[in-house]
mmJSON file of the N, C-alpha and C atoms, coordinates in Angstrom:
{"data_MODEL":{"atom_site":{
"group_PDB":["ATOM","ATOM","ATOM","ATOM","ATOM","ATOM","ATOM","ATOM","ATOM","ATOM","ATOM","ATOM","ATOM","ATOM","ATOM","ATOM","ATOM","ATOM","ATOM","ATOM","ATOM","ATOM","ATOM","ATOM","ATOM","ATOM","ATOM","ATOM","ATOM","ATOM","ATOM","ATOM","ATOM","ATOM","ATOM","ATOM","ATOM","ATOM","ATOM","ATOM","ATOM","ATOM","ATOM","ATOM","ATOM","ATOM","ATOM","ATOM","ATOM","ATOM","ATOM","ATOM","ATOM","ATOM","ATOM","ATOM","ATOM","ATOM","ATOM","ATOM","ATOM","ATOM","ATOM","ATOM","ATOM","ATOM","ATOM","ATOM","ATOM","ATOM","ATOM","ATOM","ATOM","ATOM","ATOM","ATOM","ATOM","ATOM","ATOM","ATOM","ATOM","ATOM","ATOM","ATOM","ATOM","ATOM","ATOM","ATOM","ATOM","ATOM","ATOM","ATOM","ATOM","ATOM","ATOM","ATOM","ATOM","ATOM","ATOM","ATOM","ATOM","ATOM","ATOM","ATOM","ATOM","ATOM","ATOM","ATOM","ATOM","ATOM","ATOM","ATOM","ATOM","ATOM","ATOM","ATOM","ATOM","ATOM","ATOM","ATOM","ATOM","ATOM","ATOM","ATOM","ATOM","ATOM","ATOM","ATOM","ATOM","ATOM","ATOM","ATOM","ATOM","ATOM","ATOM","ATOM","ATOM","ATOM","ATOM","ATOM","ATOM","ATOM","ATOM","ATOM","ATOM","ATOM","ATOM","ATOM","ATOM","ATOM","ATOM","ATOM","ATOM","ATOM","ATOM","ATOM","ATOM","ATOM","ATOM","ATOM","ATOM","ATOM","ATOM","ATOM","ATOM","ATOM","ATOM","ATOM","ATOM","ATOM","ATOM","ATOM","ATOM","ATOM","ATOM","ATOM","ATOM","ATOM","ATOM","ATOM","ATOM","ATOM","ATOM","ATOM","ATOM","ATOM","ATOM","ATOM","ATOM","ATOM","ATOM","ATOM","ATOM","ATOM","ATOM","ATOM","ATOM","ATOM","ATOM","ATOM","ATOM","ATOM","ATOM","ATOM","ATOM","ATOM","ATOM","ATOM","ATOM","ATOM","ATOM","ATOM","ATOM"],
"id":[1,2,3,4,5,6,7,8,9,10,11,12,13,14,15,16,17,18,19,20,21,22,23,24,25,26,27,28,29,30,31,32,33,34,35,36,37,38,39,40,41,42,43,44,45,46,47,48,49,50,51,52,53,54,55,56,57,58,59,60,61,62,63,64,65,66,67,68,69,70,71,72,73,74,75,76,77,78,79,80,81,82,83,84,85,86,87,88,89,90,91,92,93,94,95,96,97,98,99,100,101,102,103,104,105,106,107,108,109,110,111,112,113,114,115,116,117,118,119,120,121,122,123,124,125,126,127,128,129,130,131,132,133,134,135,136,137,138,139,140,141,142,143,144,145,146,147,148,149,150,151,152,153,154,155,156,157,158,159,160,161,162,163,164,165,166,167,168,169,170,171,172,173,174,175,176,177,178,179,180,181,182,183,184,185,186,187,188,189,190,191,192,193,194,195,196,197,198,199,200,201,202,203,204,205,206,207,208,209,210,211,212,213],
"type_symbol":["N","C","C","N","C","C","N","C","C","N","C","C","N","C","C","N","C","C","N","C","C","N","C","C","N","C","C","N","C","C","N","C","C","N","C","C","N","C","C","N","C","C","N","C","C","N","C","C","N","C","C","N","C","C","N","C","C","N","C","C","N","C","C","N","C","C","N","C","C","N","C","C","N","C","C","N","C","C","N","C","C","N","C","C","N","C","C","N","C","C","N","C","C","N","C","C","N","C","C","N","C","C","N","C","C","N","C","C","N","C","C","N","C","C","N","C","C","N","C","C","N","C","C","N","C","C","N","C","C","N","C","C","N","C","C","N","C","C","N","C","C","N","C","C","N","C","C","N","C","C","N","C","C","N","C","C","N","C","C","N","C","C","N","C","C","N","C","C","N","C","C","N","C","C","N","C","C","N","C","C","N","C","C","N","C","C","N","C","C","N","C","C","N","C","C","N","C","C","N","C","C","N","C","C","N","C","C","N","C","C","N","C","C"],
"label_atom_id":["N","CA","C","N","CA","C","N","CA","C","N","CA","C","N","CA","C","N","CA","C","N","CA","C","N","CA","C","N","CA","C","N","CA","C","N","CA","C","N","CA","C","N","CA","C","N","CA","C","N","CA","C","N","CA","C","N","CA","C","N","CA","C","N","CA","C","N","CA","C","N","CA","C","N","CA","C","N","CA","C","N","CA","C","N","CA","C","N","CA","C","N","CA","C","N","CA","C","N","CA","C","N","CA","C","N","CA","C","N","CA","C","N","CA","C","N","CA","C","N","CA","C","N","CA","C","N","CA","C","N","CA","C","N","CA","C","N","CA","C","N","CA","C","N","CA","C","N","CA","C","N","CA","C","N","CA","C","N","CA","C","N","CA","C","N","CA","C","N","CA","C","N","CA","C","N","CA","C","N","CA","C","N","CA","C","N","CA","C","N","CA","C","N","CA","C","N","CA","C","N","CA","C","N","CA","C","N","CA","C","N","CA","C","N","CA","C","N","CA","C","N","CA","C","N","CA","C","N","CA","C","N","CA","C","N","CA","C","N","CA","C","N","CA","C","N","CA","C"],
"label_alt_id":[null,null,null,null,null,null,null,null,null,null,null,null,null,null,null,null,null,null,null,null,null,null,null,null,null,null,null,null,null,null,null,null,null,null,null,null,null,null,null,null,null,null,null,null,null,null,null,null,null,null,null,null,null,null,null,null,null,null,null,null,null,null,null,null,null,null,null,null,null,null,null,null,null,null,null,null,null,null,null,null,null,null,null,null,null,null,null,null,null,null,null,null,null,null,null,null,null,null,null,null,null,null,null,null,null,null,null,null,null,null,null,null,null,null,null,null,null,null,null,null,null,null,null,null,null,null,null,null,null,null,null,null,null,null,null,null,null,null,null,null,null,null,null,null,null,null,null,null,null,null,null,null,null,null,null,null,null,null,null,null,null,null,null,null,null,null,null,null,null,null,null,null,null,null,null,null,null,null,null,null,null,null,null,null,null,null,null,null,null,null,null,null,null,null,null,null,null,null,null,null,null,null,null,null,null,null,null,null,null,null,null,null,null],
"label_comp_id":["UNK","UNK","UNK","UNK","UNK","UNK","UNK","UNK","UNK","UNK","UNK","UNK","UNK","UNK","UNK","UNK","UNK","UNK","UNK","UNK","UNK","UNK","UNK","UNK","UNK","UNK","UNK","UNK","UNK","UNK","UNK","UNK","UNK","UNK","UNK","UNK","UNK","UNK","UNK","UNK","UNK","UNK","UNK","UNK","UNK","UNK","UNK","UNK","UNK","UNK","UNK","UNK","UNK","UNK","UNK","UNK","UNK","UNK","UNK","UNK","UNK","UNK","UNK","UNK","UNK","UNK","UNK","UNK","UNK","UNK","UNK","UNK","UNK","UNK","UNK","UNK","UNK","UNK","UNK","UNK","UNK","UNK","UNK","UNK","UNK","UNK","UNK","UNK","UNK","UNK","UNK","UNK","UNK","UNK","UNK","UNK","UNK","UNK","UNK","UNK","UNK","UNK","UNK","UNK","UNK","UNK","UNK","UNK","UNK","UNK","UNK","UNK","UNK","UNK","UNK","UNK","UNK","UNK","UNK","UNK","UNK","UNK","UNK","UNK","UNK","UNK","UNK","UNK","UNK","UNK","UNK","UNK","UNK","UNK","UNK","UNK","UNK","UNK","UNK","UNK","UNK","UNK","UNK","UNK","UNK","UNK","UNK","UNK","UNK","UNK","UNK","UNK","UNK","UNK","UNK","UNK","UNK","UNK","UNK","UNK","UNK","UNK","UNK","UNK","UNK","UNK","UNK","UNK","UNK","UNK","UNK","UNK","UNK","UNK","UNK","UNK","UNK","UNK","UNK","UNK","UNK","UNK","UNK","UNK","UNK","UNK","UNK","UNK","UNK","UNK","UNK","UNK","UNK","UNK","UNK","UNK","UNK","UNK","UNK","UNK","UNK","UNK","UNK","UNK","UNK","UNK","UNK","UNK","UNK","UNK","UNK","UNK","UNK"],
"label_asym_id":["A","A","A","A","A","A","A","A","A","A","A","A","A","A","A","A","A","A","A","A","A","A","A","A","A","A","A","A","A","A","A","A","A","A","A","A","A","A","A","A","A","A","A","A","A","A","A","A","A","A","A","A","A","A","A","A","A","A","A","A","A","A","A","A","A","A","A","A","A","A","A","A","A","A","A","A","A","A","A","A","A","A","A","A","A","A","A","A","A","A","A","A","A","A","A","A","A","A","A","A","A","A","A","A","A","A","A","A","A","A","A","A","A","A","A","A","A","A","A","A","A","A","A","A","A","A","A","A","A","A","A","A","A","A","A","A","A","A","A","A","A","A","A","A","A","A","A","A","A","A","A","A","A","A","A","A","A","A","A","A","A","A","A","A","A","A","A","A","A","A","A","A","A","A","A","A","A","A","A","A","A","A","A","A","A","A","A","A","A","A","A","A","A","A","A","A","A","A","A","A","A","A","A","A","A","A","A","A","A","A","A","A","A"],
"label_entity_id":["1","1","1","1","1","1","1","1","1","1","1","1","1","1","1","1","1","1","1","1","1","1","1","1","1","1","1","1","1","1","1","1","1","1","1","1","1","1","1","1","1","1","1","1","1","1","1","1","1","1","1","1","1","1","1","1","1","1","1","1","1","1","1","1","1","1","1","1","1","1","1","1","1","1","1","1","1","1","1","1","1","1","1","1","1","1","1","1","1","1","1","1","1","1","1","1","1","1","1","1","1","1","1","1","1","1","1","1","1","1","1","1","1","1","1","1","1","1","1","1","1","1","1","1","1","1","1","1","1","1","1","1","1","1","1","1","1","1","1","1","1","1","1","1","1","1","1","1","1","1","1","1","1","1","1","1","1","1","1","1","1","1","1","1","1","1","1","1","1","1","1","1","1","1","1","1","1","1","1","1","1","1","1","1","1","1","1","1","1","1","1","1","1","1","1","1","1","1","1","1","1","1","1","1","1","1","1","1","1","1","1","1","1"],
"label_seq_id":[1,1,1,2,2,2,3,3,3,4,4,4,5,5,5,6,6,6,7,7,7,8,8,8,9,9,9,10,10,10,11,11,11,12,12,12,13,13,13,14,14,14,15,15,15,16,16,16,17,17,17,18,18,18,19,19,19,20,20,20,21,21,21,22,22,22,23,23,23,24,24,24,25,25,25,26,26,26,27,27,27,28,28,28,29,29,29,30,30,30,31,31,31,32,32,32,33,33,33,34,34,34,35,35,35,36,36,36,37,37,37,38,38,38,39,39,39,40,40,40,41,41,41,42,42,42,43,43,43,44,44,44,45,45,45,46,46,46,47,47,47,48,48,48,49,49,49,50,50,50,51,51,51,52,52,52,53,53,53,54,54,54,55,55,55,56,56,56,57,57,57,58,58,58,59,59,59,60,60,60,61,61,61,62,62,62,63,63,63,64,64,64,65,65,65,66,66,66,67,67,67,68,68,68,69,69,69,70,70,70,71,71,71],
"pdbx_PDB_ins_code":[null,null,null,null,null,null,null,null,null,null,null,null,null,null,null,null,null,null,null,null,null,null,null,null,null,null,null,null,null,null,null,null,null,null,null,null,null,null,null,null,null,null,null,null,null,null,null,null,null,null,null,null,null,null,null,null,null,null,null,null,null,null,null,null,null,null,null,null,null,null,null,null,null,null,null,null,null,null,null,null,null,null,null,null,null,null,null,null,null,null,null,null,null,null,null,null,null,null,null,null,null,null,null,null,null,null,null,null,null,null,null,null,null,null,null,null,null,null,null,null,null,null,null,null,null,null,null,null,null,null,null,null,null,null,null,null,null,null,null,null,null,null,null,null,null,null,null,null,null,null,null,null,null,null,null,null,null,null,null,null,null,null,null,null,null,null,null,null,null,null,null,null,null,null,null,null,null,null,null,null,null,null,null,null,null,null,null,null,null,null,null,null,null,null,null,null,null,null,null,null,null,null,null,null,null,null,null,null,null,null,null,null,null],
"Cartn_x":[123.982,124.135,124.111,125.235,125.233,124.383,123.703,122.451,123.538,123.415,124.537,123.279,123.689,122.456,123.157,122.04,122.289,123.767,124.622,125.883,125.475,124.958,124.597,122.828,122.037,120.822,120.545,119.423,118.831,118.964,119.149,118.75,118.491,117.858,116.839,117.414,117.694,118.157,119.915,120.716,121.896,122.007,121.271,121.396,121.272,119.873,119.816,120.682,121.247,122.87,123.749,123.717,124.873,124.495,123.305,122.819,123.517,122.532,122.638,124.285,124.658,126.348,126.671,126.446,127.359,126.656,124.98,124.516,124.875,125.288,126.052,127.276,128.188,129.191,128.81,127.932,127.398,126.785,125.594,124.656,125.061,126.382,126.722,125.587,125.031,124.522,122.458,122.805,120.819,121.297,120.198,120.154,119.672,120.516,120.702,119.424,118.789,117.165,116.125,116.683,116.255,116.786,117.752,118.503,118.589,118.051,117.741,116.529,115.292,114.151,114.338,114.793,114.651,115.348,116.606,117.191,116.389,115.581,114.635,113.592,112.864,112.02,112.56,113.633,114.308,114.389,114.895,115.385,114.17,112.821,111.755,111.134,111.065,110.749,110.885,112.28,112.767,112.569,111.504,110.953,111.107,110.475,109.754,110.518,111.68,112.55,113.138,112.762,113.741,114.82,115.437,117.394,117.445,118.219,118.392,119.647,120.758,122.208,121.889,121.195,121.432,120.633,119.698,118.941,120.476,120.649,121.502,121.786,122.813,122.946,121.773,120.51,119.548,118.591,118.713,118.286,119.168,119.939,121.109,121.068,120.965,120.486,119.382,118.145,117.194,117.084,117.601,117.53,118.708,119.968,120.442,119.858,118.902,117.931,117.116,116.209,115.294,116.068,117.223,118.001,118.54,119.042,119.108,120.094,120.599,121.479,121.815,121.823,122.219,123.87,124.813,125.749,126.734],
"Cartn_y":[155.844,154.674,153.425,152.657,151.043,150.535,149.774,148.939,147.016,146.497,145.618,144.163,143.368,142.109,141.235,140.89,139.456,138.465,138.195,137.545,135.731,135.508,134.157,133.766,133.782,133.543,132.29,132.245,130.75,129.786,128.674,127.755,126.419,126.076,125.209,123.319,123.381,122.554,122.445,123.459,123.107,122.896,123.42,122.969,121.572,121.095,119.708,118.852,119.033,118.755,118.066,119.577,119.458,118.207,118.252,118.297,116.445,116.198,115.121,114.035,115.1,114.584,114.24,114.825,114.901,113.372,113.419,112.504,110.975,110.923,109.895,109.359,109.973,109.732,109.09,109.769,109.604,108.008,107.539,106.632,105.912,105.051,104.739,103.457,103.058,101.562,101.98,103.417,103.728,103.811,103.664,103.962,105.358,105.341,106.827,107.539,106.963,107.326,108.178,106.768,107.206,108.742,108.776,109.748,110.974,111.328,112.354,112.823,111.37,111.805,113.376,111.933,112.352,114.156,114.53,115.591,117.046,116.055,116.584,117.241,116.539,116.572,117.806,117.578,118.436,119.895,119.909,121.208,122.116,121.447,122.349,122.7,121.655,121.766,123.222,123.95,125.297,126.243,126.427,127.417,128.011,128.25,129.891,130.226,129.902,130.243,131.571,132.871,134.032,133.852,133.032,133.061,132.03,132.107,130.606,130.056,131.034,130.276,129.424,129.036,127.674,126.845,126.933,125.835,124.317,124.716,122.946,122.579,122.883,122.316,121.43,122.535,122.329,121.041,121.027,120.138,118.902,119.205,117.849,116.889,118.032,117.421,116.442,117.57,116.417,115.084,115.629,114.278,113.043,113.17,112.379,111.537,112.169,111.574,110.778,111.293,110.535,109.013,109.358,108.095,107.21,107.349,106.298,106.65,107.996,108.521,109.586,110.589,112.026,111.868,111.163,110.706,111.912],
"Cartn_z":[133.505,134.344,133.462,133.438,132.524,133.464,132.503,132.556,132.885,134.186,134.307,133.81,133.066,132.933,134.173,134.829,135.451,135.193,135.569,134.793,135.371,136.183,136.082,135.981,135.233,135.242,136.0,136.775,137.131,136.083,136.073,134.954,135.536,135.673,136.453,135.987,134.685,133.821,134.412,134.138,134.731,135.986,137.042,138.576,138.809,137.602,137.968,137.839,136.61,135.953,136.824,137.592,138.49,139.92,140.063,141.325,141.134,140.009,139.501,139.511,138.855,138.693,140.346,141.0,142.519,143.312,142.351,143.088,142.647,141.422,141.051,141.113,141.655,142.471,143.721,144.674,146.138,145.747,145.079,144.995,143.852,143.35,141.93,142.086,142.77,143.415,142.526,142.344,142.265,140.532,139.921,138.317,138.085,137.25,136.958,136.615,135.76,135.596,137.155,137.846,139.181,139.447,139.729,140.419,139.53,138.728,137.206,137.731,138.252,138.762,139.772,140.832,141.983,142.172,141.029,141.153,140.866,139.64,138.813,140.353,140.942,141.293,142.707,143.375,144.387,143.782,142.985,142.644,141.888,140.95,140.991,141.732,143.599,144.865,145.061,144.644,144.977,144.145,142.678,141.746,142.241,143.51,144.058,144.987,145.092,146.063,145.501,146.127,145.831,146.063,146.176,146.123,146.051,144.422,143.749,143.801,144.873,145.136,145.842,146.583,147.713,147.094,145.894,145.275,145.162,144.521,143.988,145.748,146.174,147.407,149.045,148.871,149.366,148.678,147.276,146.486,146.831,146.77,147.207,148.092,148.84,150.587,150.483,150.033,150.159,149.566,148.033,147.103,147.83,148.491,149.086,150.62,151.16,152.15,151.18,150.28,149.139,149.191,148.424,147.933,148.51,149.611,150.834,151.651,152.292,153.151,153.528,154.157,154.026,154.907,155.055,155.335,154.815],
"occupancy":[1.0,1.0,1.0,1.0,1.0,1.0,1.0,1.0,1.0,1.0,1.0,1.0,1.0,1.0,1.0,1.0,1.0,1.0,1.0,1.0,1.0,1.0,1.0,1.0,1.0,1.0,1.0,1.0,1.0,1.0,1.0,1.0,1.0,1.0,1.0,1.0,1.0,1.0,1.0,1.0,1.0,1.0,1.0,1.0,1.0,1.0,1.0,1.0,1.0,1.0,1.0,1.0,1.0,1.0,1.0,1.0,1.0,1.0,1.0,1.0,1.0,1.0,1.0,1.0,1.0,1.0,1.0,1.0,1.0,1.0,1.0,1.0,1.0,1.0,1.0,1.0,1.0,1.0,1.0,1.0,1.0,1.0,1.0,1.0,1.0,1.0,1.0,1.0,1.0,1.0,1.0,1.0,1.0,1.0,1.0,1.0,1.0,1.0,1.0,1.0,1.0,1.0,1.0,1.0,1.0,1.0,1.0,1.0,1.0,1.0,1.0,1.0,1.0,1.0,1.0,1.0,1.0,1.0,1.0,1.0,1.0,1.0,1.0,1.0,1.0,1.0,1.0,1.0,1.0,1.0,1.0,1.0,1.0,1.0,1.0,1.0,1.0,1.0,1.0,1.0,1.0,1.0,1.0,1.0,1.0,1.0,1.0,1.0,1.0,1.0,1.0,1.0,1.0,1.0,1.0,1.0,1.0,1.0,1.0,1.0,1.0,1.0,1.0,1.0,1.0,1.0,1.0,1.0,1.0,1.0,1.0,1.0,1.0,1.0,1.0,1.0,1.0,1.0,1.0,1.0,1.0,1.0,1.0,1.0,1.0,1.0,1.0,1.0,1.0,1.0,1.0,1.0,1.0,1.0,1.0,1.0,1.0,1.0,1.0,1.0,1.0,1.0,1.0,1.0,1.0,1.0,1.0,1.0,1.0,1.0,1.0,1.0,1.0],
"B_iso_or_equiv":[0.0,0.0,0.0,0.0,0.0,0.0,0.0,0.0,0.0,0.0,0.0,0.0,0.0,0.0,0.0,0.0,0.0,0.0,0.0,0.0,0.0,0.0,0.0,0.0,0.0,0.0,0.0,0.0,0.0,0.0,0.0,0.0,0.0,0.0,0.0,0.0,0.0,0.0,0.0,0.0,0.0,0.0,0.0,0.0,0.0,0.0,0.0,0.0,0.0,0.0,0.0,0.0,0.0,0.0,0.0,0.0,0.0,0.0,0.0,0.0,0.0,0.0,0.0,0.0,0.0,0.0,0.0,0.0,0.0,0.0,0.0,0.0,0.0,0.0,0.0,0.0,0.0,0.0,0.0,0.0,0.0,0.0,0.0,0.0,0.0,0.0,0.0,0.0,0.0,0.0,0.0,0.0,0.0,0.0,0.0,0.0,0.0,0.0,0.0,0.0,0.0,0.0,0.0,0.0,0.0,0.0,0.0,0.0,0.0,0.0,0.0,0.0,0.0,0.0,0.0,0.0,0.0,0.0,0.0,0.0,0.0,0.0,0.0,0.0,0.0,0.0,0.0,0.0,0.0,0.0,0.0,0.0,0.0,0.0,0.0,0.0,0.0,0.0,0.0,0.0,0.0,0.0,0.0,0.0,0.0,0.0,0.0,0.0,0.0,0.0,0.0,0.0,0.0,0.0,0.0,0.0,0.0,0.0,0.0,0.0,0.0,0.0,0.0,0.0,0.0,0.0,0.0,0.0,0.0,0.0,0.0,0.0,0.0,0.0,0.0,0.0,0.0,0.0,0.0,0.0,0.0,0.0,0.0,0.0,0.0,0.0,0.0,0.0,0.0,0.0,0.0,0.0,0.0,0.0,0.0,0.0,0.0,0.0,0.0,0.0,0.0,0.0,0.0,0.0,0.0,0.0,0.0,0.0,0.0,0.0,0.0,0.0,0.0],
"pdbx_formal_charge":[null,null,null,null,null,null,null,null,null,null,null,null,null,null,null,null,null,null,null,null,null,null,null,null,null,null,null,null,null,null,null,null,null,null,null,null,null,null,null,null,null,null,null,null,null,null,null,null,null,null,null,null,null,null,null,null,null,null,null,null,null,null,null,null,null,null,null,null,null,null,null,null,null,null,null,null,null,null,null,null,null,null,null,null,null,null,null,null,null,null,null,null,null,null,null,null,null,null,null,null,null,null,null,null,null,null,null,null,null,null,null,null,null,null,null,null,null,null,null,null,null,null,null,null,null,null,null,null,null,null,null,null,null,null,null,null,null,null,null,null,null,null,null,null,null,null,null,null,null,null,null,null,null,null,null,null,null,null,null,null,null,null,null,null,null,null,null,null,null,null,null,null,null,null,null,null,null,null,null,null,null,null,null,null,null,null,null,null,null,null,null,null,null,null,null,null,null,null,null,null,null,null,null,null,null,null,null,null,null,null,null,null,null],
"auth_seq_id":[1,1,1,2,2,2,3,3,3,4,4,4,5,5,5,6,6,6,7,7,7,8,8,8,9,9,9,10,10,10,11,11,11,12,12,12,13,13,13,14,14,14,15,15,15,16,16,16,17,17,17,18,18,18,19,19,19,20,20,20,21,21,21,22,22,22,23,23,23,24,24,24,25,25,25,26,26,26,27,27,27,28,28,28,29,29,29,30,30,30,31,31,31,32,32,32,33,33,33,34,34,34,35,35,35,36,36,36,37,37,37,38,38,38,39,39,39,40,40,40,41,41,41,42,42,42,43,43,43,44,44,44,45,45,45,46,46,46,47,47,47,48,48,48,49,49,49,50,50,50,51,51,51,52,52,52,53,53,53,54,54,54,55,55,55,56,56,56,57,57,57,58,58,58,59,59,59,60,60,60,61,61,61,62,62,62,63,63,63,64,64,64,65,65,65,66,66,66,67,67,67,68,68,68,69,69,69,70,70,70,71,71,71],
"auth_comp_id":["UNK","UNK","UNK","UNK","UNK","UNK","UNK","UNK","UNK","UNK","UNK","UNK","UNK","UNK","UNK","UNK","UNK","UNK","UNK","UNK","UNK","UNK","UNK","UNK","UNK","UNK","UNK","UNK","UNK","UNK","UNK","UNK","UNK","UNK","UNK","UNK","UNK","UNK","UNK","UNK","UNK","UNK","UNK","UNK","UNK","UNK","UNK","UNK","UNK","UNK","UNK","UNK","UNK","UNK","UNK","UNK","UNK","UNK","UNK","UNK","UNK","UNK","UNK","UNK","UNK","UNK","UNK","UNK","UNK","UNK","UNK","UNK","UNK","UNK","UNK","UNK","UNK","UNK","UNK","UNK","UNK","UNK","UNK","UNK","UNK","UNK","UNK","UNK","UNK","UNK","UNK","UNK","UNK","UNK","UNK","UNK","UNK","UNK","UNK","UNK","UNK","UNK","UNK","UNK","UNK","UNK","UNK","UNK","UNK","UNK","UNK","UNK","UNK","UNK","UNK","UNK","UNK","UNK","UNK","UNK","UNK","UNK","UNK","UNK","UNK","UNK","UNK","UNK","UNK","UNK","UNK","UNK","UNK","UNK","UNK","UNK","UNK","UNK","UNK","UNK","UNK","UNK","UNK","UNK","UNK","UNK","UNK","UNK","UNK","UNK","UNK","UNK","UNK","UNK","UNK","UNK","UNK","UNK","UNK","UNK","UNK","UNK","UNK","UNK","UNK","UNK","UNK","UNK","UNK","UNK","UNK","UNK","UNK","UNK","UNK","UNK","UNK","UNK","UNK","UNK","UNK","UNK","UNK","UNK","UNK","UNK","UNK","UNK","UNK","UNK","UNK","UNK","UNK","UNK","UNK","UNK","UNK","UNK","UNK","UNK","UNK","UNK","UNK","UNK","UNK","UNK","UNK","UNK","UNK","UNK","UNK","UNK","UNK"],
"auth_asym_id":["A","A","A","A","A","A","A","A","A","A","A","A","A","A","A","A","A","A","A","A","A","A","A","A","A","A","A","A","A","A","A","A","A","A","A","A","A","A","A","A","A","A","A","A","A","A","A","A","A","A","A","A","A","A","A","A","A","A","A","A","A","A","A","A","A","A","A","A","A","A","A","A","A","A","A","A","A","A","A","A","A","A","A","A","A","A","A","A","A","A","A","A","A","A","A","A","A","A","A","A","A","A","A","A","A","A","A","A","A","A","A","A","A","A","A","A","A","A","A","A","A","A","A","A","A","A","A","A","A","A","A","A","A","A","A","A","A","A","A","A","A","A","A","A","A","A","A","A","A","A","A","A","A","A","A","A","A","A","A","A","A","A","A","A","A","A","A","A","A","A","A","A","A","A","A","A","A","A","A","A","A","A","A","A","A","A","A","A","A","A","A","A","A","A","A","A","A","A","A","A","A","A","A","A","A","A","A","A","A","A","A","A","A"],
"auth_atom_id":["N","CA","C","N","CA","C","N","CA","C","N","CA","C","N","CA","C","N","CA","C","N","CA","C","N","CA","C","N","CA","C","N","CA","C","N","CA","C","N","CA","C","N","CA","C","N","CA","C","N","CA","C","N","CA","C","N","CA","C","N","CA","C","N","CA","C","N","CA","C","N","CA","C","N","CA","C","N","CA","C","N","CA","C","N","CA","C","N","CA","C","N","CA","C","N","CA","C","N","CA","C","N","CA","C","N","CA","C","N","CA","C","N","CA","C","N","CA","C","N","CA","C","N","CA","C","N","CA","C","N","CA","C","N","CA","C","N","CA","C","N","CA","C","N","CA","C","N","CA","C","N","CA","C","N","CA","C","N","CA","C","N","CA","C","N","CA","C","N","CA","C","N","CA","C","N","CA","C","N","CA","C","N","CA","C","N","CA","C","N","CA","C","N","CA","C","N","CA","C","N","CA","C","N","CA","C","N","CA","C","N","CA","C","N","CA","C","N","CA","C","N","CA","C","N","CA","C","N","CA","C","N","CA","C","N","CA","C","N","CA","C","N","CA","C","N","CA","C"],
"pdbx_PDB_model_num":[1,1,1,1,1,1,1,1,1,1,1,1,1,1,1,1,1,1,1,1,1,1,1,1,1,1,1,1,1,1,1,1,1,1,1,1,1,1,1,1,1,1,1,1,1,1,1,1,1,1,1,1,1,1,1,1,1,1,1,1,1,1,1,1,1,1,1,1,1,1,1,1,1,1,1,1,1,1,1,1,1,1,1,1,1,1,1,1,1,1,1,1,1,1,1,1,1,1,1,1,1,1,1,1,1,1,1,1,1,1,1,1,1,1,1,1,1,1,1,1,1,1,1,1,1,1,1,1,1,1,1,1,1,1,1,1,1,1,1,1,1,1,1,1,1,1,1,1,1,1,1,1,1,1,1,1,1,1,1,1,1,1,1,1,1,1,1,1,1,1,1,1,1,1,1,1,1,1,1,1,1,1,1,1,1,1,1,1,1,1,1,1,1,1,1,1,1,1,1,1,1,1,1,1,1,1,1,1,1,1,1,1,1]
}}}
């Protein structure tokens, strides 16, 4: 039996990345520092989440309420 590895690992660092990027488009008006925080802070919200596909998006959400809209 092949032994299959994981083909996308969690990475906690690129979700924020991402989370981040989408949120700077959305909020060009917040400083980026801010919004690094705040992405920062959403997406370790979800460590312990056994299913880490809906992390960035769920992170999103919230961090775009945080920031001034879920629009």
């Amino acid at each position: 039996m092949r032994n299959h590895a994981e083909p996308n690992p969690y990475d906690e660092r690129k979700v924020t990345e991402q989370v981040a990027a989408h949120l700077y488009d959305r909020f060009p008006q917040v400083d980026h520092e801010r919004v690094d925080a705040v992405a920062a802070e959403r997406v370790h919200a979800f460590a312990d989440a056994p299913i880490k596909d809906y992390v960035g998006p769920l992170a999103e959400h919230q961090a775009r309420a945080e920031l001034g809209g879920d629009s």
